[in-house]
N, C-alpha and C positions, 0 to 999 in steps of 0.2 A: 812581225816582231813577236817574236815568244817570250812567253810568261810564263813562270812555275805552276804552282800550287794555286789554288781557289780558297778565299775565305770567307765566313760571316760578313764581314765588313763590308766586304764586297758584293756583297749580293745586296745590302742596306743601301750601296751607293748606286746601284740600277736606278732606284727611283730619282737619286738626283737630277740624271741628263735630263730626263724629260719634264722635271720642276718650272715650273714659271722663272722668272729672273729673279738670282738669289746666288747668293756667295757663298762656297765653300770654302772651309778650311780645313786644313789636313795634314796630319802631323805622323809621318814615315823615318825612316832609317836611309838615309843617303850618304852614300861615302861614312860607313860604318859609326857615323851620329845619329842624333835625332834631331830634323828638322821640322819646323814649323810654314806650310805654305799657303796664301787665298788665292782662291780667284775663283776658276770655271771648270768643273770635270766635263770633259768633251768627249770623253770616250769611256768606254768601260768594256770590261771581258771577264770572262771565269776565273781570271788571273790575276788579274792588275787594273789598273787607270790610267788614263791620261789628265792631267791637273794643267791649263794655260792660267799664267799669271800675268798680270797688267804689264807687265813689263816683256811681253811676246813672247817668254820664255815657256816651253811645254815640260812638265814632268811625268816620266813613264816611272810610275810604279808598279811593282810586285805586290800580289795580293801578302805574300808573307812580309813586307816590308813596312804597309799600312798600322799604324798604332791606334790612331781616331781619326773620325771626322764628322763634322757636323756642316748644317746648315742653314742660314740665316738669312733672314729678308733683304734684297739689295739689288743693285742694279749694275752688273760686271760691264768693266768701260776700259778698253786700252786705256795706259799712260797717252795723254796728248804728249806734243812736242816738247813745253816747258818742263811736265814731270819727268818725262825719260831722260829729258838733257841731265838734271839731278843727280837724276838715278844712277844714269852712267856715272859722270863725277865723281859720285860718292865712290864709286866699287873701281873704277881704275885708279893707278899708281898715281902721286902727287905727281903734276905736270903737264897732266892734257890736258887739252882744249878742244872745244867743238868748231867744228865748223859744214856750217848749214846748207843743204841746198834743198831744191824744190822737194825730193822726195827720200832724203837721205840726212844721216848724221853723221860726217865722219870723225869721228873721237882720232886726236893723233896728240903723242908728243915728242914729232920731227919737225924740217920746218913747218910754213906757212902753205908756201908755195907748194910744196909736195902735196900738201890735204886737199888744197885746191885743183890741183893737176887730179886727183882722184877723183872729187867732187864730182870734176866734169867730164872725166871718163865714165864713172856709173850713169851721168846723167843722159849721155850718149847712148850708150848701152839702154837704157831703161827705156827711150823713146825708139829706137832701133828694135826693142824684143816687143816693144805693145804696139808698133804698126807694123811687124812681121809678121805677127798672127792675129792681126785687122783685118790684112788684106786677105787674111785665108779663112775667115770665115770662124775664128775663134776670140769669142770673147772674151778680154779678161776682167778683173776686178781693182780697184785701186786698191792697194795696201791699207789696212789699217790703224796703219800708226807707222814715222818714218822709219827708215829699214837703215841699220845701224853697221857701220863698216869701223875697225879700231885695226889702228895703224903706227907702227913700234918705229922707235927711230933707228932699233939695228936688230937684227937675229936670233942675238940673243936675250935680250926681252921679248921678244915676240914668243920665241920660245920655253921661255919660263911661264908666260901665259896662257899657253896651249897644252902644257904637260898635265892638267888636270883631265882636259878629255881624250889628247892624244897619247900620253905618257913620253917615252923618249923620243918615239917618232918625231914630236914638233918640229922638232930642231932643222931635219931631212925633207919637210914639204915648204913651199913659198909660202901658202897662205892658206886656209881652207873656209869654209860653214858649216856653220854647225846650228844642226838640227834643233838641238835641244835651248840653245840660247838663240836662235834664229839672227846670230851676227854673224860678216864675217870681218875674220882676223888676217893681216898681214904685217910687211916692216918694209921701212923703204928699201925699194931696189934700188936707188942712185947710190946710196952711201955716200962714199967723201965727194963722190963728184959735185953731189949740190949740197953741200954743205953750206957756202955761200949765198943758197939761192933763199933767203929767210923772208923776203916779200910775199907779198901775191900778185903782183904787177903781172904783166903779160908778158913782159921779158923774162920775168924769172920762170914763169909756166913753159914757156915755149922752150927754154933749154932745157927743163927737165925734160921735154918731151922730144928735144933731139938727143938725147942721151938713151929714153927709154925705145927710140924707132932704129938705133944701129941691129943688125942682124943678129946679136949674140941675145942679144935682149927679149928676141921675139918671144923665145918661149917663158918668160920670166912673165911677164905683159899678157902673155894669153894664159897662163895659169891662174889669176888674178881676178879675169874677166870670167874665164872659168866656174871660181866659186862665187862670182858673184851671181855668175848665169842660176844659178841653182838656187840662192835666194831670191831671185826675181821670179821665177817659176814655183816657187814655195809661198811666195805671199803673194799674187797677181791672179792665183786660181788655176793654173794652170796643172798644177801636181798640191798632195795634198801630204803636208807634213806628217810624219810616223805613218803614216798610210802602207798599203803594198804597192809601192811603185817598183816596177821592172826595173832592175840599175842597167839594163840595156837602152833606157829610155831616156833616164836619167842622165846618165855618163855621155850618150851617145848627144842628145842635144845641146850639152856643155859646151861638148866639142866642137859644134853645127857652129853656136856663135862666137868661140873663145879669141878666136884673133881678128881683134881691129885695125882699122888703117886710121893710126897717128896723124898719117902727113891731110884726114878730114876732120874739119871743126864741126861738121853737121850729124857725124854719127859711121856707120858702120856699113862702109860699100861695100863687104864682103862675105855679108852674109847670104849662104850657099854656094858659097865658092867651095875648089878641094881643098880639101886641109892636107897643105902639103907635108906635112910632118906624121900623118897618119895613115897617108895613102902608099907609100911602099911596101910598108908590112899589111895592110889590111890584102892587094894586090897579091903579097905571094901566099898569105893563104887560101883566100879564094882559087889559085891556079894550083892546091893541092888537089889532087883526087880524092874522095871518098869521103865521108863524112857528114854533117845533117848539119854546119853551121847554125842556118838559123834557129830551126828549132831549138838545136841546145841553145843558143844564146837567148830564146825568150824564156825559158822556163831553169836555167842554171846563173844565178846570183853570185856561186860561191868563186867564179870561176874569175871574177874583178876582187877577190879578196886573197888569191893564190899569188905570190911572189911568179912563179912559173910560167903563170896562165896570163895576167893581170895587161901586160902590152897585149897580148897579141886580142883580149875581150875587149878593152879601150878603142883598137883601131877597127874592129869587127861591128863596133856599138856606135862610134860617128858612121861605119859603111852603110849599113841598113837604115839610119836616118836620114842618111843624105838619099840613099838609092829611095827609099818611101816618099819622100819629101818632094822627088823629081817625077817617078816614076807613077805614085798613089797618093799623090797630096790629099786629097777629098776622102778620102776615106783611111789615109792616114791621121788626117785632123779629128775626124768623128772617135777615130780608136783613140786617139786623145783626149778628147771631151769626157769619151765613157771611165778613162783611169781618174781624169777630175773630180767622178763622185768616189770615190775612194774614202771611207771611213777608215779611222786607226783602228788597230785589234779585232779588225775583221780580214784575213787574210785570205784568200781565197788557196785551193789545193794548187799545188803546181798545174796539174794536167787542163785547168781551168783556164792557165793564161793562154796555152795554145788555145782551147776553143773560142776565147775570146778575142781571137789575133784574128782569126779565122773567121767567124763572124763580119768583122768590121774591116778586114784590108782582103783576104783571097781563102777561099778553101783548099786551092791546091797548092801547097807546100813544096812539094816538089816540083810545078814548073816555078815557080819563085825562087826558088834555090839555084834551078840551073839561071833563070832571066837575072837573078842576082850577081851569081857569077860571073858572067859574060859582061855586065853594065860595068861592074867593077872592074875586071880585068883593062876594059876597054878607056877606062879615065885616061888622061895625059895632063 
């Protein structure tokens, strides 16, 4: 993450982080206002802050954007369950409702049935990613405070809600997370089909869920799962919000869990399966000649942010995950662990991530590149 300019203020707030327990407050320029925020500076740099508010939200400030801030005796405490329920309330549109589960909020106002059909697909999901990386040797953390999903009853509300941090884009993705408010946002995929379904019964769940397992849907349902995969690995310890995380690491284990099997109530038989939707382009450019794949893909970011480039770094970033995962599980996990301690506003140089790939999975590069190649080419 880069930041501008350095200020006084900022050099006053170094002594924060390391203060005993105590609340800040901090009153910056956001979306060309002046806001007022508390809570916890978690990071700091020659440039800016990172400010977490009880309500999970992170703010990255600019040193030039900073106006005050002070500090006050106290004791910083995520919102529990009752307060965030609130909280949400108060800041969404008249009409939604929560609906709770063990480690989740889902905010919706579509029917019943649909919040719950979600409910227990994240819930799936959430016990499918923390005994994934049980069995391998990686520990994760319980969230601290439930992880909040808001669910629009059509597209275009969803998209009105999203255009503050996506702008027009909203409108053109299903759903995404976001970083900065640590929810994610979608709208029902059934549409008029369950219109009718306004229960929570088990007959209304289960059509929705023969609606959303027809073929056309797949990738509607794995985009979904998707961004949720990324707040699961953002609050479980696994990757470390605003941090330097590789988005080949990022994107690529999205994809590792993004499609579920529907037709199981116990969770997700398919995780490290091929992604079949990923694997023909990943394929033909592996069976290009020439070129350093991986390397550039550990140390080039921008190249998932190119209209151009954007498919073919997506299908590139599940292949290496999936090929690590098969091929260097143990010391693919360890290079995992080490991105875990990841502070924000500490970015390391680029030339860094290769020695640290290299470090913890292979020093030679290039027989990895060709044994990458050939593993790839050779899927069915």
């Amino acid at each position: 993450m880069n930041f501008a300019r350095t200020s006084s203020l900022v050099l006053v707030l170094v002594c924060f982080v390391a203060a005993a327990a105590a609340e800040d407050t901090l009153t910056f320029r956001y979306n060309d206002a002046e806001t007022t925020k508390s809570g916890k500076v978690i990071a700091q740099g020659d440039s800016g802050v990172i400010l977490e508010t009880p309500d999970g939200m992170m703010w990255p400030i600019l040193a030039d954007d900073l106006i005050s801030g002070k500090r006050e005796p106290g004791d910083f405490q995520p919102l529990d369950k009752k307060a965030l329920t609130e909280k949400l309330l108060a800041e969404l549109p008249p009409g939604f409702e929560i609906h709770e589960t063990a480690h989740y909020l889902i905010c919706y106002n579509t029917s019943k049935a649909y919040a719950y059909w979600c409910g227990s697909l994240y819930e799936r999901l959430y016990r499918g990613f923390v005994n994934y990386w049980k069995q391998r040797g990686v520990e994760l953390v319980e969230p601290s405070q439930p992880l909040v999903a808001v669910v629009f009853d059509n597209k275009q509300n969803y998209a009105a809600y999203g255009k503050e941090e996506l702008g027009d884009s909203a409108g053109s993705i299903i759903g995404y997370y976001s970083m900065h408010t640590n929810r994610v946002a979608m709208y029902d995929l059934t549409g008029a089909d369950a219109a009718r379904a306004q229960g929570s019964s088990q007959r209304d769940i289960a059509r929705i869920n023969s609606i959303l397992a027809r073929p056309e849907a797949t990738y509607l349902v794995a985009t979904i799962v998707h961004e949720a995969t990324h707040q699961l690995a953002y609050n479980c310890g696994l990757q470390v919000r605003l941090a330097d995380n590789p988005v080949w690491v990022s994107e690529g284990l999205a994809i590792y869990f993004e499609t579920p099997d529907l037709s199981s109530s116990r969770g997700w038989r398919g995780i490290g399966e091929v992604n079949r939707l990923r694997l023909p382009q990943a394929k033909r450019l592996v069976q290009r000649p020439g070129g350093q794949l991986i390397a550039q893909l550990l140390i080039d970011d921008d190249q998932f942010r190119k209209a151009e480039t954007a498919l073919d770094a997506y299908a590139l970033a599940w292949a290496l995950n999936y090929y690590l995962l098969k091929r260097y599980p143990d010391a693919y996990c360890n290079y995992l662990k080490h991105l875990s301690e990841r502070k924000p506003l500490h970015d390391p140089p680029r030339e860094e991530r290769l020695a640290e790939f290299q470090k913890y999975v292979t020093s030679d590069l290039t027989a990895l590149e060709a044994d990458f190649r050939k593993f790839i080419a050779g899927l069915r």
